[in-house]
N, C-alpha and C positions, 0 to 999 in steps of 0.2 A: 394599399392601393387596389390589389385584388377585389379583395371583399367590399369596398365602393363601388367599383365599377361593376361590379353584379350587382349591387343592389341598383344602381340605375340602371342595368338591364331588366331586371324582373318590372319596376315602376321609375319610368322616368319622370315622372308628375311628381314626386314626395317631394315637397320645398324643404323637407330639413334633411333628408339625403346630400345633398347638394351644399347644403349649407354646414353640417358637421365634417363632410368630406373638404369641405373650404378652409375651416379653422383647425381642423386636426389631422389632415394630411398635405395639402399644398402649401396652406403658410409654413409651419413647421421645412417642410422641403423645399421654399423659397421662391415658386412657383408660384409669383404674383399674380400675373396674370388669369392663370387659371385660379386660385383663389375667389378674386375680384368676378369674376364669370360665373362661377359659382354661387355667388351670394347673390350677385344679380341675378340669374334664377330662378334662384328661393323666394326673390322678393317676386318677383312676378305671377310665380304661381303661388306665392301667398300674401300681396300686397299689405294687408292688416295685421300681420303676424307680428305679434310684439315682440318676440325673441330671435325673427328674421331683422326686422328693421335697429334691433340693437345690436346684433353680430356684425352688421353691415359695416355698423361704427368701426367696430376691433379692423377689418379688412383695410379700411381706407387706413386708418394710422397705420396698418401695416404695411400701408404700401406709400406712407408717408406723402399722403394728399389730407394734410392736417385741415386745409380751408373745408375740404365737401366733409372729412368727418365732422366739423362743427355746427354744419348744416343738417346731416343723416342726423346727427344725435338730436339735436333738436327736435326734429322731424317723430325720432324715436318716443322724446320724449312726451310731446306734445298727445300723440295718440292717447298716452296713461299716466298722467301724471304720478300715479304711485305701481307704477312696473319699474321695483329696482333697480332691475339689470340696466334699464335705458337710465335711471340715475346716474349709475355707475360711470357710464361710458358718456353721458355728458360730462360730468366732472373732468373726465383724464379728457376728453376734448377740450375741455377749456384750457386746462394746464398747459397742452400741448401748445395752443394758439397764443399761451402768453398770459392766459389770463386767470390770475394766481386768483384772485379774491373772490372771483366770477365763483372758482371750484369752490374754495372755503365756504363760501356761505352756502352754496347749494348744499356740499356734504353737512356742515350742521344744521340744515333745512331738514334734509336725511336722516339724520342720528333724532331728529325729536318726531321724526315718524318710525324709526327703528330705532330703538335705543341701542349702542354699544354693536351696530352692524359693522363687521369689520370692512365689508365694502366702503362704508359710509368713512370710518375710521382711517382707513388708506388713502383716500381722494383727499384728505383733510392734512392728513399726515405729509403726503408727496407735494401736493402745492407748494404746504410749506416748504418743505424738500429743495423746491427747485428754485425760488423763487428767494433763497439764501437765509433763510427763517430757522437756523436750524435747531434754534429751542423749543421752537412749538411742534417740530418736525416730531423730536424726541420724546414731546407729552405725549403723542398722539402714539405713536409705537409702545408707551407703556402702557398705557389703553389697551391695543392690539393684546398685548403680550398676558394683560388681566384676563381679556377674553379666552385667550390660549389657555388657559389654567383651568377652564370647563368644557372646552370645545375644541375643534378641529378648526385651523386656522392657517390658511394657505402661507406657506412661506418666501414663495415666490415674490407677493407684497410686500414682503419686509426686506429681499433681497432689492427691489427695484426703491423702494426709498434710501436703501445706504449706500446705491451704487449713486443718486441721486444727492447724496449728502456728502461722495468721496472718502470714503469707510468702506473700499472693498473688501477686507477682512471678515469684517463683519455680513458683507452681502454675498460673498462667496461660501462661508458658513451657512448663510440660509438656502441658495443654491443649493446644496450638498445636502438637505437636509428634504429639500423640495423634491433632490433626487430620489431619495430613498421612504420618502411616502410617494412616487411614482404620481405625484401631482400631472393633472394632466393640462396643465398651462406652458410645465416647465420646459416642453419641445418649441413652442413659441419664441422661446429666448432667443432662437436663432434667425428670427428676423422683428421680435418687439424693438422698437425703438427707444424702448424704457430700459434695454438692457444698453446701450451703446457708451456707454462709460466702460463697461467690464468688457468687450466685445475683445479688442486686439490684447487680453492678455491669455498668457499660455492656458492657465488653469482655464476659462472659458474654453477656449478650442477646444481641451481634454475631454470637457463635460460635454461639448455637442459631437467632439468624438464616439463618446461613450453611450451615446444614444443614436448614433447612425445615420447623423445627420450630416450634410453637407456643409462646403465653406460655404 
């Protein structure tokens, strides 16, 4: 919190000031609001910014206003048709709205312009996830876990699809695992809405304990 609020004292004009102080200190500390104020911002002082107008997405789901993230991601997307990151965050926009298939074919729209991206892999993977698929959920996670086997591979993903599939065991292992590579998503868990299956159990609370976060 320090070290943000000096950096927008030295330049309050840097839209990703504003914008990384949104996703990795206010959400994290549940500080919606000021999140949300933040990204808005960043968008203002950087309208065209493709990785402001994709952050924008993660805020609205985190402040579970699912209708305008389906709209920002759009919006995201639209600007670059091949700026990942705004892939990404369409897909879990759709998921969120309901709309399982919308994600699926986007994310394998994705895997055949990035082959084996685990972003691409996870949007593909959770749809199914959610949307009661849980055998195609489980192809798509051995995919992931292929990938794992050469590369660095966020665990945090494979936590939110098994907490989405009711296999906490399993998504509390990748949790714990997401802990100790010090992922830096895994402070989010305290207010993603992708965590809300694992939310009211003790082992959660320990881990946002353990990180210094708030209820």
């Amino acid at each position: 919190e320090r070290e943000f609020k000096r950096a927008r004292e030295l330049d309050p004009n840097v839209g990703y000031i504003h914008l990384a102080s949104a996703s990795s200190y206010f959400a994290p500390m549940k500080s919606t609001d000021e999140m949300l104020t933040r990204m808005d911002r960043a968008l203002e002082l950087e309208p065209l910014s493709l990785i402001n107008n994709s952050v924008m997405v993660t805020g609205l789901i985190y402040a579970r206003q699912n209708d305008k993230a389906l709209v920002q991601a759009r919006k995201a997307h639209d600007l670059d048709p091949n700026f990942r990151i705004a892939y990404h965050w369409l897909g879990l926009a759709y998921i969120l709205n309901g709309m399982y298939d919308e994600a699926v074919k986007l994310g394998d729209e994705g895997l055949r312009k990035w082959p084996n991206n685990t972003e691409m892999l996870f949007i593909v993977s959770y749809a199914y996830a959610r949307s009661g698929r849980p055998d195609q959920a489980e192809k798509y996670v051995g995919k992931i876990r292929d990938v794992a086997k050469a590369q660095y591979v966020r665990s945090y993903w494979l936590a939110c699809i098994y907490a989405a599939l009711d296999e906490k065991e399993k998504a509390f292992t990748e949790l714990e695992r997401s802990y100790e590579d010090k992922d830096c998503f895994l402070p989010r868990a305290n207010i993603d809405p992708l965590m809300d299956p694992l939310r009211n159990e003790p082992r959660f609370k320990d881990l946002m304990t353990r990180m210094n976060l708030p209820e």
